[in-house]
Structures are given as structure tokens and as C-alpha cells.
C-alpha positions as CSV (number, residue, x, y, z in Angstrom):
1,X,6.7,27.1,60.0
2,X,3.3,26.9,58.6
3,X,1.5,30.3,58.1
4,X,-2.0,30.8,59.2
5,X,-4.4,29.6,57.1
6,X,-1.7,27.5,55.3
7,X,-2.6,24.5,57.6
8,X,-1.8,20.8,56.4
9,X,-4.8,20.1,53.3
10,X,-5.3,16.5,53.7
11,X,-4.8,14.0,50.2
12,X,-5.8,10.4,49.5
13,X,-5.4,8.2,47.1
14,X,-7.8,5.2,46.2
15,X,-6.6,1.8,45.2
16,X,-8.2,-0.5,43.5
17,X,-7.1,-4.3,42.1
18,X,-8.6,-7.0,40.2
19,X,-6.5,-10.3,39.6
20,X,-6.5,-9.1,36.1
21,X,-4.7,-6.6,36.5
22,X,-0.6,-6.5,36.5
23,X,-0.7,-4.1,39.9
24,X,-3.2,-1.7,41.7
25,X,-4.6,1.0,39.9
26,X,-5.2,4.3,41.4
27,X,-9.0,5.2,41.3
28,X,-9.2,8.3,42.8
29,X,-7.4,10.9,44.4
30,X,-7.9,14.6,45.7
31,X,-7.2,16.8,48.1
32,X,-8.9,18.8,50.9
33,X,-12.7,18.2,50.7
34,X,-12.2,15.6,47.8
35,X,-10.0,13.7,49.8
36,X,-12.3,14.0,52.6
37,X,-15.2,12.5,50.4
38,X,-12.9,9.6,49.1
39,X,-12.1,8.8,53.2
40,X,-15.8,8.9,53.5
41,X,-17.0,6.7,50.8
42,X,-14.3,4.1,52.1
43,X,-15.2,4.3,55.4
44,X,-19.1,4.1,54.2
45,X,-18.1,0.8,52.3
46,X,-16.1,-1.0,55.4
47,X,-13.1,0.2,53.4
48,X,-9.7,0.2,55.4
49,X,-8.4,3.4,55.3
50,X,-4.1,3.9,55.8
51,X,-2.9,7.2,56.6
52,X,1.1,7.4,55.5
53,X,2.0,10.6,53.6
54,X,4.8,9.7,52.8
55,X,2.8,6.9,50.6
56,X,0.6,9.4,49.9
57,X,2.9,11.7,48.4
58,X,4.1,9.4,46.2
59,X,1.3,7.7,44.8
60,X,0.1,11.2,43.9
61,X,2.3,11.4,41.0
62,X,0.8,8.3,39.8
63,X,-2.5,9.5,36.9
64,X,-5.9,7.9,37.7
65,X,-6.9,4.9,36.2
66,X,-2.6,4.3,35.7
67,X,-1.0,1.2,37.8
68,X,1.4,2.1,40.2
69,X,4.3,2.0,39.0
70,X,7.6,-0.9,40.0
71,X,9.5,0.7,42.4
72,X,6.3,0.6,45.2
73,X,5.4,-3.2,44.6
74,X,7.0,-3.9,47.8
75,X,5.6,-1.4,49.6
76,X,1.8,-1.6,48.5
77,X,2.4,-5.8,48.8
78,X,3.3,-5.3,52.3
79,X,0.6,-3.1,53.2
80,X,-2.1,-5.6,51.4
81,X,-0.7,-8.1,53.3
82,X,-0.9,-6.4,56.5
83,X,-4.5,-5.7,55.8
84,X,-5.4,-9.1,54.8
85,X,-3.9,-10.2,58.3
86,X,-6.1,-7.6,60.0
87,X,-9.0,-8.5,58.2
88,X,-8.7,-12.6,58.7
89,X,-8.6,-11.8,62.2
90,X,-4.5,-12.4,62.7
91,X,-1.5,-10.9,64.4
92,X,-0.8,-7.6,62.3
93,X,2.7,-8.4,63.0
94,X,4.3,-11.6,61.0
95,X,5.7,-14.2,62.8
């Protein structure tokens, strides 16, 4: 039961990754008007934007400028790769 005034504060968490790097590297991350700013800024930039809490929730224990860690290669992969499907103009779906 959410009290009022205890409504859901919105989080995000920026990615960012360079084919230097071993994995994505979280860049930024806030809550309530700071993650508003970083859904902004994306949005500004033609940045896709993916709303999962549950992602969310745990890429928040990750520290900024750290690279996520092991056990959510698989996830972030398949949500890169469902992105770059989007983006090329394919079926979101795989075949």
C-alpha cells in the first residue's frame, strides 16, 4: 500500500560503452528529478530510453564510472541487441 505522498520516485541508470572497454560502464544514475534530467538528456540526444525496474534496481547497486558486473552480461547483450535491431530498421523479435 503506498502512503500519500510516498508515490513511486522514478530511477535511471546511464550506460555507456566503448569497444575498449571489457563491458558497459554506468555513467550516470539518480533518482527523482535527476533521473528525470538523465531521461531528458537521452531523449535530447536520440538516446533510446528502456524502462525495466527490475534492471533498474539492479544496476543501481553498480558505482558510476564501475562496469557492470558478470552476472548481467546476458541481460544488457540482449537488450543491446534488441536495440541495434530497432535501430537498423528490423524485426525487434529474432527469427
Amino acid at each position: 500500500m503506498t502512503k500519500p505522498g510516498n508515490e513511486h520516485v522514478r530511477e535511471a541508470i546511464a550506460l555507456a560503452y566503448r569497444q575498449t572497454d571489457a563491458a558497459p560502464r554506468i555513467v550516470a544514475k539518480g533518482k527523482g528529478l535527476v533521473a528525470e534530467e538523465i531521461i531528458a538528456r537521452a531523449k535530447e540526444h536520440g538516446v533510446f530510453v528502456h524502462e525495466s525496474p527490475e534492471l533498474v534496481a539492479l544496476l543501481t547497486q553498480v558505482d558510476i564510472d564501475q562496469h557492470i558486473p558478470p552476472q548481467l552480461y546476458q541481460a544488457i547483450a540482449e537488450l543491446l541487441a534488441w536495440l541495434y535491431r530497432i535501430e537498423h530498421g528490423e524485426s525487434p523479435l529474432p527469427r
